[in-house]
Backbone as CSV, one residue per row, in Angstrom:
resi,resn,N_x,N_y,N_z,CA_x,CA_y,CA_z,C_x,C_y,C_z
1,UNK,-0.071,27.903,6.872,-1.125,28.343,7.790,-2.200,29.053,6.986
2,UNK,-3.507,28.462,7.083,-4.710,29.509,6.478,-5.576,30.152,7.621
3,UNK,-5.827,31.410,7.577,-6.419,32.313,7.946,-7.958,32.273,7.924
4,UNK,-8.971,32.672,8.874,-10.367,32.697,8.115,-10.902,33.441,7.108
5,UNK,-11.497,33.598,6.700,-12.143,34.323,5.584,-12.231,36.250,6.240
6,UNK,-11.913,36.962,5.163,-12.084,38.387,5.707,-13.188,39.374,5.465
7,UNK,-13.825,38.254,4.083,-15.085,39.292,3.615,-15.477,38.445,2.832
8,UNK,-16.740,38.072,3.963,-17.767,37.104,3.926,-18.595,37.397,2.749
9,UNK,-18.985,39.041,2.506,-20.193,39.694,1.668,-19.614,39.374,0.078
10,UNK,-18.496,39.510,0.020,-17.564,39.473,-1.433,-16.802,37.906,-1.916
11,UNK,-17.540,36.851,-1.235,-16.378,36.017,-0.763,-15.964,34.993,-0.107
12,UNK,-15.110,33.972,-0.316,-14.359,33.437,1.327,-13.168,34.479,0.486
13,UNK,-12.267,34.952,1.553,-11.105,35.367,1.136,-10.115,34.726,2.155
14,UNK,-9.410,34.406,2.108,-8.221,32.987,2.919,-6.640,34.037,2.828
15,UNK,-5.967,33.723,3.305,-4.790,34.083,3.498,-3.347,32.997,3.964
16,UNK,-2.881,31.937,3.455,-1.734,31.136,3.332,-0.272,31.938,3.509
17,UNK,0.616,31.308,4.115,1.714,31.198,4.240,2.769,30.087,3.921
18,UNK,3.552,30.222,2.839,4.399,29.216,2.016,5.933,29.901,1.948
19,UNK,6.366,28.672,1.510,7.811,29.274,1.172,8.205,29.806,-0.170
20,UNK,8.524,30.989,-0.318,8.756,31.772,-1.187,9.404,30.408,-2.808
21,UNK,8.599,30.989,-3.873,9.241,30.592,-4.862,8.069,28.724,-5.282
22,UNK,7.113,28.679,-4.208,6.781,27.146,-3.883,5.589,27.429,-5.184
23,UNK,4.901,26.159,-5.218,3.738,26.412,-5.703,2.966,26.440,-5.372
24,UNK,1.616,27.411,-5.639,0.433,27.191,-4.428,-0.496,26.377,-5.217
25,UNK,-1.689,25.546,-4.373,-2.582,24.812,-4.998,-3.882,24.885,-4.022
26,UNK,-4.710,25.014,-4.832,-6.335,24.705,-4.455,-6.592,23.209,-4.847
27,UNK,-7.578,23.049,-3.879,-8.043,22.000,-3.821,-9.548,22.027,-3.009
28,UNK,-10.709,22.258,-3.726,-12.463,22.343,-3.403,-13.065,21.940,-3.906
29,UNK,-13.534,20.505,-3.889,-13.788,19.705,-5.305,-15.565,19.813,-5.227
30,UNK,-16.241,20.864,-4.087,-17.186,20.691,-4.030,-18.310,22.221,-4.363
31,UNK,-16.945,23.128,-4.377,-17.572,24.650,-5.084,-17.310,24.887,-6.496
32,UNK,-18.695,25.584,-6.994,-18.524,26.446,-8.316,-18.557,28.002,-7.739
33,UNK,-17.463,28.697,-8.710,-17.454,29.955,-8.670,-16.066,30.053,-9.212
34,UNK,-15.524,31.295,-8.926,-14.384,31.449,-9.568,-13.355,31.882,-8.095
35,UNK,-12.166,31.023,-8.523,-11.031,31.102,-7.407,-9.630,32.171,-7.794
36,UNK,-9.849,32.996,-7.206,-8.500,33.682,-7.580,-7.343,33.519,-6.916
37,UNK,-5.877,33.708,-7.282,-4.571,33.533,-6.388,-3.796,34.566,-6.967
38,UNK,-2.689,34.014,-6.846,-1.305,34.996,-6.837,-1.089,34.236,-8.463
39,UNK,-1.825,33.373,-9.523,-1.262,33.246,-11.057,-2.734,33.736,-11.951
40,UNK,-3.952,34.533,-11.086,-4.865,34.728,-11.729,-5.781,33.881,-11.292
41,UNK,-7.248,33.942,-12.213,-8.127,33.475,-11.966,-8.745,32.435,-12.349
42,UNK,-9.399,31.526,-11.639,-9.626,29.966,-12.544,-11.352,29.915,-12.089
43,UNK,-11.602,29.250,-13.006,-13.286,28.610,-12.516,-13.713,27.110,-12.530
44,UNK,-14.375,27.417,-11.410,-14.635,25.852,-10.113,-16.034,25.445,-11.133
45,UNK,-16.104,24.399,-11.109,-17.252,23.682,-11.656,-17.604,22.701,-10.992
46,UNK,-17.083,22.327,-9.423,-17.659,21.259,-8.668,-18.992,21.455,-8.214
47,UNK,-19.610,20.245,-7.694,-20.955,20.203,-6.919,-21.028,19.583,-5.850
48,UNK,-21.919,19.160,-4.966,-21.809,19.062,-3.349,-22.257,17.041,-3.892
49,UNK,-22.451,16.685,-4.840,-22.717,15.276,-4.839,-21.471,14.631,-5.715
50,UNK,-20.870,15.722,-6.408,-19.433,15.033,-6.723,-18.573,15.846,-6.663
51,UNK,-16.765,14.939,-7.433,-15.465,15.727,-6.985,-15.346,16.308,-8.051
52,UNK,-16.107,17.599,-8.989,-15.842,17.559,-10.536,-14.087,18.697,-10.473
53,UNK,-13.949,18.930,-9.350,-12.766,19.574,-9.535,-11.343,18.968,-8.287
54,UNK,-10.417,19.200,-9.646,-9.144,18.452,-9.005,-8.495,19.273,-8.245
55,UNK,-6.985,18.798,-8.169,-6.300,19.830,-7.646,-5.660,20.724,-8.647
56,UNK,-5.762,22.082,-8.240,-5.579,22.743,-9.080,-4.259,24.075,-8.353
57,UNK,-3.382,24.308,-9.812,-2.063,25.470,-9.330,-3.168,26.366,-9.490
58,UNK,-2.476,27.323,-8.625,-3.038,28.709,-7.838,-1.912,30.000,-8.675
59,UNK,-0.721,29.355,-8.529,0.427,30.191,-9.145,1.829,29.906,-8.049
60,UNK,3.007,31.144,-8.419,4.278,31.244,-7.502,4.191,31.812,-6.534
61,UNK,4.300,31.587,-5.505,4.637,32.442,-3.685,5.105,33.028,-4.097
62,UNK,4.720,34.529,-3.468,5.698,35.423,-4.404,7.139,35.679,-2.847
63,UNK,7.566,36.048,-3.057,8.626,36.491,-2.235,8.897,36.611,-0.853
64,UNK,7.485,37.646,-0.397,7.060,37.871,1.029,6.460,36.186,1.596
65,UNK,6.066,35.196,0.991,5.664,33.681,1.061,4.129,34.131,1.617
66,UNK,3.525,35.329,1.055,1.788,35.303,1.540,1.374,35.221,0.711
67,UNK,0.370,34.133,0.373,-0.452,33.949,-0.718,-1.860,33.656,0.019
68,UNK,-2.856,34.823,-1.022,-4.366,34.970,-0.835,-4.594,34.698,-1.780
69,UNK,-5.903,34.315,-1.735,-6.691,33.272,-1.780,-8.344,33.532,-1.795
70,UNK,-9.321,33.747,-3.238,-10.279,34.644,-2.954,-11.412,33.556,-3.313
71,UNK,-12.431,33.083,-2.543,-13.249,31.966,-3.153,-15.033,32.857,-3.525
72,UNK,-15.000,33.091,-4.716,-16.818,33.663,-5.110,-17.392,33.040,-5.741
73,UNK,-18.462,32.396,-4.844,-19.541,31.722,-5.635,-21.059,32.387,-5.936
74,UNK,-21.724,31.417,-7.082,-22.822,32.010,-7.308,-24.292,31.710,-5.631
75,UNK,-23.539,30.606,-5.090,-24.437,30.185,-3.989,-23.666,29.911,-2.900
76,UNK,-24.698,29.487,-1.907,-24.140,28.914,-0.684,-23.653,27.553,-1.142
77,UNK,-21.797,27.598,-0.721,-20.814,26.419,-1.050,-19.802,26.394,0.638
78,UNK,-19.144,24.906,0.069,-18.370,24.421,0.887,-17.039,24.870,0.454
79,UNK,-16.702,25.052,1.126,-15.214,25.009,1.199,-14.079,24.382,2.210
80,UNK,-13.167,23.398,1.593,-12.834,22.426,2.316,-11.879,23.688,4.027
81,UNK,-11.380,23.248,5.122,-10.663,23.606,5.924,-9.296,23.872,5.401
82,UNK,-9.183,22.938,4.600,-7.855,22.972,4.191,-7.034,23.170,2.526
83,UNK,-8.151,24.135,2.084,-8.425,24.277,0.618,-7.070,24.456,-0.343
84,UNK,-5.852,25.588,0.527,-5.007,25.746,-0.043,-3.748,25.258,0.685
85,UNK,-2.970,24.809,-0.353,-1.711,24.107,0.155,-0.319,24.693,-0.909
86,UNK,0.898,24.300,-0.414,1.703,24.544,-1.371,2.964,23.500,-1.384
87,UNK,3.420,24.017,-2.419,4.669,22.468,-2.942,5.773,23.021,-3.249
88,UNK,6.734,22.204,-2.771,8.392,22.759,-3.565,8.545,21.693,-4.812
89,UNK,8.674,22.089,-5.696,8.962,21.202,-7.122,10.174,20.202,-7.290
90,UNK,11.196,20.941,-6.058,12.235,20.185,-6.485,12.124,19.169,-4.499
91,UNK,11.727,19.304,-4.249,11.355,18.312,-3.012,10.369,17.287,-3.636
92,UNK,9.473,17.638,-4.411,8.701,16.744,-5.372,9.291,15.917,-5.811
93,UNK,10.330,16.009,-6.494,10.797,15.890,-7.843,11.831,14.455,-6.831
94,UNK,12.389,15.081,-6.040,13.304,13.994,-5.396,12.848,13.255,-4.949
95,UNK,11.409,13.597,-3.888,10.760,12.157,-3.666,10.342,11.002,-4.431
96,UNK,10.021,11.873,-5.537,9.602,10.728,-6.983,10.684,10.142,-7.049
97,UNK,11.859,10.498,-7.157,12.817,9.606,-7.682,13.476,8.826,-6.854
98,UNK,13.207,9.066,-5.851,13.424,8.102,-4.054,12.443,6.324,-4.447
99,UNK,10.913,7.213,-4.767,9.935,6.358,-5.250,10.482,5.174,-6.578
100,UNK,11.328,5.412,-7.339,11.255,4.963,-8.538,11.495,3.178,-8.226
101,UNK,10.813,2.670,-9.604,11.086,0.712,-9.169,12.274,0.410,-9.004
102,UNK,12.309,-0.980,-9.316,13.812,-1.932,-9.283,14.145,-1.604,-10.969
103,UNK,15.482,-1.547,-10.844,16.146,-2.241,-12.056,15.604,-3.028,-13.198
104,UNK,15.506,-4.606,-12.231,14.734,-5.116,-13.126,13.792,-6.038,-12.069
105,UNK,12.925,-6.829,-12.330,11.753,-7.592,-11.912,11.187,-8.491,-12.710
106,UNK,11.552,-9.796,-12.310,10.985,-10.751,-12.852,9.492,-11.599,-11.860
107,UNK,8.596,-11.817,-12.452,7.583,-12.488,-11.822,7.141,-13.474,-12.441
108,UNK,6.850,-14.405,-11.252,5.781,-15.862,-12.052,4.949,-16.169,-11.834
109,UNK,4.246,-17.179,-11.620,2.776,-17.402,-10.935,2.610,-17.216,-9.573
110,UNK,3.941,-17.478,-8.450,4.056,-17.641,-7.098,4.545,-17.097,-6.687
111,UNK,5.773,-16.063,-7.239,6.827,-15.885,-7.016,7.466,-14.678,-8.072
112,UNK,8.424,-13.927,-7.502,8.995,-12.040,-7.965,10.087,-12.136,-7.306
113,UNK,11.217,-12.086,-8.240,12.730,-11.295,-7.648,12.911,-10.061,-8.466
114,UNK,13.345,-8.824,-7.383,13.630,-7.691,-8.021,15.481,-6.937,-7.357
115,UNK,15.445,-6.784,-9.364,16.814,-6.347,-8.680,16.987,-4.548,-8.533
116,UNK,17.169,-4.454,-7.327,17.418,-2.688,-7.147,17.837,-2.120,-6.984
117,UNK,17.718,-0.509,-7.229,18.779,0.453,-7.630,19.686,0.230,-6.994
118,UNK,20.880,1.093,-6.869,21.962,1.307,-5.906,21.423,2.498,-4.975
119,UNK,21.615,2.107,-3.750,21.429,2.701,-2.807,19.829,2.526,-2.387
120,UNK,19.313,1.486,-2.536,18.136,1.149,-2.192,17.886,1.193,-0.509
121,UNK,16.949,1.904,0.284,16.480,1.988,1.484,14.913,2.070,1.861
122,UNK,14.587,1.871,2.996,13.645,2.172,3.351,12.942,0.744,3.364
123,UNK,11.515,1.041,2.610,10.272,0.423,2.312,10.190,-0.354,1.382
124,UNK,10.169,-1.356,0.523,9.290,-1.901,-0.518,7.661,-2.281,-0.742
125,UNK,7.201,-1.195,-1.134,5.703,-1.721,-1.018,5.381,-2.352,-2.892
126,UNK,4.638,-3.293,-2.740,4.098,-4.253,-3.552,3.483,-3.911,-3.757
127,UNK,2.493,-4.192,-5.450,1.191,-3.809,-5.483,0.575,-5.497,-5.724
128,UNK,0.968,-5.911,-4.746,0.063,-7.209,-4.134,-0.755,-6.985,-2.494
129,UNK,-2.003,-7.832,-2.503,-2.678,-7.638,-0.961,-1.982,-7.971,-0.317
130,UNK,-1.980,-7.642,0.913,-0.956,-7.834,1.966,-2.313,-8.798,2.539
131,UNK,-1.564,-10.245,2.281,-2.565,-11.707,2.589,-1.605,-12.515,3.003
132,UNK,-2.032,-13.203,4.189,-1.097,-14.570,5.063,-0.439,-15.488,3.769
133,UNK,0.960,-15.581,3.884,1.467,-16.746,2.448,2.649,-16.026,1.826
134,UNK,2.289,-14.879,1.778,3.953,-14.723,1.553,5.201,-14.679,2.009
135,UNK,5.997,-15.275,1.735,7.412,-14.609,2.362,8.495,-14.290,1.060
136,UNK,9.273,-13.390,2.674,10.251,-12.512,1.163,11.714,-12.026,2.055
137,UNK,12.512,-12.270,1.213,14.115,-12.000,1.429,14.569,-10.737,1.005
138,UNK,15.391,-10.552,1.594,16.153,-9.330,1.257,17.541,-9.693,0.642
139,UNK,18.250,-9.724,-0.034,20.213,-10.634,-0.144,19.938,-11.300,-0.281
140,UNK,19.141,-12.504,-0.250,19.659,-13.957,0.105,19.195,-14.493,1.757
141,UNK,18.625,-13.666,2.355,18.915,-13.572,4.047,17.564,-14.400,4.455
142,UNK,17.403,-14.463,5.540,16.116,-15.164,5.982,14.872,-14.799,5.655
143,UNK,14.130,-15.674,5.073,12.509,-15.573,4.817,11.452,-14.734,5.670
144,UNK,10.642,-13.785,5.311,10.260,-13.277,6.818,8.959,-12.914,6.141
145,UNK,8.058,-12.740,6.989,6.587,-13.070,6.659,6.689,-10.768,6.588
146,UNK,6.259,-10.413,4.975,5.988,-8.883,4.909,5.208,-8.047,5.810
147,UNK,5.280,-6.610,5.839,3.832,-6.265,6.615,3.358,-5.134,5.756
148,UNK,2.469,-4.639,5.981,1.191,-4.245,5.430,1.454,-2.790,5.169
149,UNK,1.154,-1.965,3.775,1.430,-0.699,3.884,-0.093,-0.068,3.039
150,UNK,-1.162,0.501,3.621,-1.974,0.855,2.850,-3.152,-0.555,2.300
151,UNK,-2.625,-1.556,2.973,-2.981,-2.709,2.328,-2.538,-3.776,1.134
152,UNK,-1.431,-2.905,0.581,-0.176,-3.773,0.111,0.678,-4.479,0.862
153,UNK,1.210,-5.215,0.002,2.694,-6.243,0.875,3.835,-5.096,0.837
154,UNK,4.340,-4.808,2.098,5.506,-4.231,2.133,6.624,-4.906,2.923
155,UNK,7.787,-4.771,2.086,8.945,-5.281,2.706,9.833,-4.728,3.082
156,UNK,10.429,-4.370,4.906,11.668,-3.412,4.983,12.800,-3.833,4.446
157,UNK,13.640,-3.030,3.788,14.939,-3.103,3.089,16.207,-3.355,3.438
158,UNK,15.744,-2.435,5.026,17.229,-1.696,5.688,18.286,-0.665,4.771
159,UNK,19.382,-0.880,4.613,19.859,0.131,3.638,21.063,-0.281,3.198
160,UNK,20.868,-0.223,1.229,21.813,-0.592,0.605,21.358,-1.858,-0.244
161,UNK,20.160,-2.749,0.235,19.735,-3.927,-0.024,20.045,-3.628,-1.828
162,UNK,20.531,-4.700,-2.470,20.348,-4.731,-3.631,19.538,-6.165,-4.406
163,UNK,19.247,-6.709,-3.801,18.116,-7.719,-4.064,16.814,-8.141,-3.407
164,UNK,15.536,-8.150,-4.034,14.466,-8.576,-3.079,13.634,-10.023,-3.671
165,UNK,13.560,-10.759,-2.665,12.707,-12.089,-3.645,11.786,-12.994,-2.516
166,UNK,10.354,-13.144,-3.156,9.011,-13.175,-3.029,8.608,-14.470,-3.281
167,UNK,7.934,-15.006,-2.562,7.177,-16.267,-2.724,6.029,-16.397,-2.242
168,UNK,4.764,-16.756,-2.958,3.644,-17.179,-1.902,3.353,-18.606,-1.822
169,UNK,2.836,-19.433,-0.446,2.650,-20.483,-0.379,1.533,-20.202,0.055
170,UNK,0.142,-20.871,-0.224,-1.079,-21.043,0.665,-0.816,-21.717,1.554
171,UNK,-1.724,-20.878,2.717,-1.573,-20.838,3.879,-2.081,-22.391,3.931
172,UNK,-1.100,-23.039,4.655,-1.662,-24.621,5.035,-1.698,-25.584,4.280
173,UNK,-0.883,-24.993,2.790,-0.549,-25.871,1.865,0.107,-26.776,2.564
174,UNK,1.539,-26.829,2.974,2.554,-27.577,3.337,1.749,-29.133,4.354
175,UNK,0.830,-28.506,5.264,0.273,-29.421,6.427,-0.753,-30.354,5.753
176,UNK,-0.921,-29.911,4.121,-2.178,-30.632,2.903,-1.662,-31.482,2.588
177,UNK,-0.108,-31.332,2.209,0.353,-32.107,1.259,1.130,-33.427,2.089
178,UNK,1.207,-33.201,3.144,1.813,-33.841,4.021,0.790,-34.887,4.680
179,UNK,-0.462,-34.378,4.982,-1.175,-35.178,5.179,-2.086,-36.136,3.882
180,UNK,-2.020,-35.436,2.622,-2.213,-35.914,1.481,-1.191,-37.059,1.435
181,UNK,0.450,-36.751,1.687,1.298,-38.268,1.211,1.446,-39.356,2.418
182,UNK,0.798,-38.843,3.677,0.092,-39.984,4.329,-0.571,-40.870,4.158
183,UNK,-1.477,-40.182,3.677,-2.844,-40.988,2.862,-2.824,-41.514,2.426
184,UNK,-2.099,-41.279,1.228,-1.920,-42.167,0.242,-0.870,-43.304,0.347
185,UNK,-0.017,-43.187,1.605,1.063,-44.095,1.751,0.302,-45.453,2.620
186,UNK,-0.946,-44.875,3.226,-1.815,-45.684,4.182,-2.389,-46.383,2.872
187,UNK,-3.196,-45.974,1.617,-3.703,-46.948,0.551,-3.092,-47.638,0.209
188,UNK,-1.553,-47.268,-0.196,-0.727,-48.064,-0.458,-0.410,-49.418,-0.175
189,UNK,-0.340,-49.022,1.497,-0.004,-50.334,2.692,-1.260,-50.978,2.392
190,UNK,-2.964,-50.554,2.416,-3.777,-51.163,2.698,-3.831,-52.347,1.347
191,UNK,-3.219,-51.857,0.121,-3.774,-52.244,-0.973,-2.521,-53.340,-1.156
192,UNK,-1.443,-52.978,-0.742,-0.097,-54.263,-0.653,-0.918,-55.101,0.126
193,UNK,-1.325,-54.677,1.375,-1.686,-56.320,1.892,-2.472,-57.115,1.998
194,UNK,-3.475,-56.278,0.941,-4.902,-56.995,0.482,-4.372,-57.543,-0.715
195,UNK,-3.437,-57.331,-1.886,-3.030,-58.283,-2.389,-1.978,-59.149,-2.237
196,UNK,-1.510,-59.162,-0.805,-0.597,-60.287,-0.628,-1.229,-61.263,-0.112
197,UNK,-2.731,-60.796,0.383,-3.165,-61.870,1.505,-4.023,-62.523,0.330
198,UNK,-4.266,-61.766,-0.982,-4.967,-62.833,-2.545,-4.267,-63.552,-2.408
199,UNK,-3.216,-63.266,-2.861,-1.380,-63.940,-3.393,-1.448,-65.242,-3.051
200,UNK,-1.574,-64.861,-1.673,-1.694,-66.521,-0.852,-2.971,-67.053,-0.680
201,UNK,-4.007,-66.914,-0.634,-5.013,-68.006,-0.744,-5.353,-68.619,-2.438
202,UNK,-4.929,-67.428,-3.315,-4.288,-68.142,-4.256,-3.889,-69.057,-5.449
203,UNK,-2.291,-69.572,-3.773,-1.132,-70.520,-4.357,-1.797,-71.834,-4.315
204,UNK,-1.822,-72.797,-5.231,-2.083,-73.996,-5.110,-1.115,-74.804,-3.969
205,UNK,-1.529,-75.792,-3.599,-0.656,-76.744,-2.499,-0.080,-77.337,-3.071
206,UNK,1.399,-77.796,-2.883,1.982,-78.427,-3.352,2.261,-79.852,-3.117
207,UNK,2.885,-80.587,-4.181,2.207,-82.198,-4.405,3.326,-82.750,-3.544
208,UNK,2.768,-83.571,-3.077,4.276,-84.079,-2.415,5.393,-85.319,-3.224
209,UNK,6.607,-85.485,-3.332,7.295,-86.074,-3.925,7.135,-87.601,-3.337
């Protein structure tokens, strides 16, 4: 929870509530001045036409979990609503490793099988567009057209899956090629019976005995 500012004349001054021990972080990618917290003091070098500042540690929650928060600039600046935030390192730390790839992953021009961890759940998101043409298995199990995460191909897992495998077909390939070996089965016919009907005009007549 952030608080409004308490002294406007000196300031934004903010007031956060975190869980003891977390990390706190700023984030104002659009003020210069200097930001103080609970690990000391840092200086902002952003501007209102770009992001020149990232996210940045503030320091440790200390105990009581109140962390202030002092924003002084040389001018009139922005400051985002939601400037300060905080993180547990080891909630971090596990999601990353929730996040981590497959095993292994092989890909080809059309086509990706990946083999994955143990205890694989959830989501598979791709860093392919999520575009009409693919399909993708989970085990071995039925083909099923992915859906969309962010604008990647994502594939649900369910839980435990230890194999995933990917194919794209253009869309309407199959109905091309099909009407392509029509086609050509129609030249075929046309061109057999334009030279059978040579064949026979031809044969000479035969002599009679």
């Amino acid at each position: 929870m952030l608080t409004a500012p308490d002294a406007p004349e000196a300031g934004a001054a903010f007031t956060a509530r975190c869980t003891p021990g977390s990390l706190a972080l700023w984030y104002a990618p659009w003020f210069a001045g200097e930001v103080a917290g609970p690990g000391g003091a840092a200086r902002a070098v952003g501007r209102w036409d770009g992001t020149a500042d990232p996210l940045r540690p503030l320091g440790t929650v200390p105990a009581d979990g109140v962390v202030r928060v002092r924003f002084t600039g040389q001018r009139r600046a922005y400051v985002p609503e939601r400037a300060v935030g905080c993180l547990a390192p080891g909630r971090l730390a596990a999601a990353v490793r929730a996040l981590e790839g497959p095993v292994r992953l092989t890909a080809g021009g059309h086509d990706l099988t990946a083999r994955l961890r143990p205890g694989a759940a959830g989501t598979a998101v791709l860093a392919l567009p999520a575009v009409s043409g693919w399909g993708c298995s989970v085990d071995g199990g039925p083909v099923r057209e992915p859906g969309s995460f962010g604008g990647l191909t994502a594939v649900p897992l369910g839980r435990g899956a230890t194999r995933l495998s990917c194919a794209y077909e253009p869309p309407g390939l199959a109905a091309g090629l099909l009407v392509s070996a029509a086609g050509a089965l129609a030249v075929v016919a046309v061109a057999g019976a334009a030279a059978l009907r040579r064949g026979r005009r031809r044969t000479p007549p035969a002599f009679p005995e």
